[in-house]
C-alpha positions as CSV (number, residue, x, y, z in Angstrom):
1,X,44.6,109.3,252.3
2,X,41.9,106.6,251.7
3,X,41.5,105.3,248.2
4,X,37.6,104.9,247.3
5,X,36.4,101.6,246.5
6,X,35.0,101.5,242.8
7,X,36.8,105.0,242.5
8,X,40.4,103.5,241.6
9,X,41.7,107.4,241.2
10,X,40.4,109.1,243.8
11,X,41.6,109.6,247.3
12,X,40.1,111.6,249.9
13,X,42.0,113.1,252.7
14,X,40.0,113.4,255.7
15,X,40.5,116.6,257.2
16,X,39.6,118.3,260.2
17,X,36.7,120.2,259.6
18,X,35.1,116.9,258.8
19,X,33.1,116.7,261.9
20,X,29.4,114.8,263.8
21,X,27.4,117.3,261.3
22,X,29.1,116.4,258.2
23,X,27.1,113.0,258.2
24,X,24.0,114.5,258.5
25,X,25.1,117.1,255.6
26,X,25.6,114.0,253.4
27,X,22.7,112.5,253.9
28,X,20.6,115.6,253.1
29,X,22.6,115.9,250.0
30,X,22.4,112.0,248.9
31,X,18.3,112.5,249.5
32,X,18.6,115.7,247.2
33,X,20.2,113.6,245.0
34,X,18.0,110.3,245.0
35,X,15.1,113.0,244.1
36,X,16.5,113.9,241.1
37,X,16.6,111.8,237.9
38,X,18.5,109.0,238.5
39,X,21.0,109.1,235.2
40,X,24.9,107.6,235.6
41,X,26.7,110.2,237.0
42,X,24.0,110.9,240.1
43,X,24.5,107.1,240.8
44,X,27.5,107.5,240.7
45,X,28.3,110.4,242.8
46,X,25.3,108.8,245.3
47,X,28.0,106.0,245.4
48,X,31.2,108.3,245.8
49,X,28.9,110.1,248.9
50,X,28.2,106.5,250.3
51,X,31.8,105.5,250.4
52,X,32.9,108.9,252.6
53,X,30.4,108.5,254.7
54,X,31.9,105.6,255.9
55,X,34.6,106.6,256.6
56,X,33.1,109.6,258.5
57,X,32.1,106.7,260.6
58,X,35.2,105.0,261.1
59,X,36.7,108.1,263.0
């Protein structure tokens, strides 16, 4: 379990089906995201989708 930085209860589990693709799936849905109005909760999630992305790219 990795705790989320800024996020102080949330863990993510990185499981197996997290693969090369999901990356790319992130970014596509951060872009959705930065396209829509930009109130507190889709900066915050754009946040949340920023910090497990890297650790997609630790693995």
């Amino acid at each position: 379990m990795v705790k989320l930085k800024g996020f102080g209860d949330i863990e993510i589990k990185k499981i197996s089906f997290m693969k090369d693709g999901s990356i790319v799936r992130l970014n596509q849905v951060i872009a959705i995201l930065e396209g829509l109005e930009p109130t507190k909760e889709i900066k915050d999630c754009i946040q949340l989708l920023e910090e497990i992305k890297k650790i997609e790219e630790i693995d």
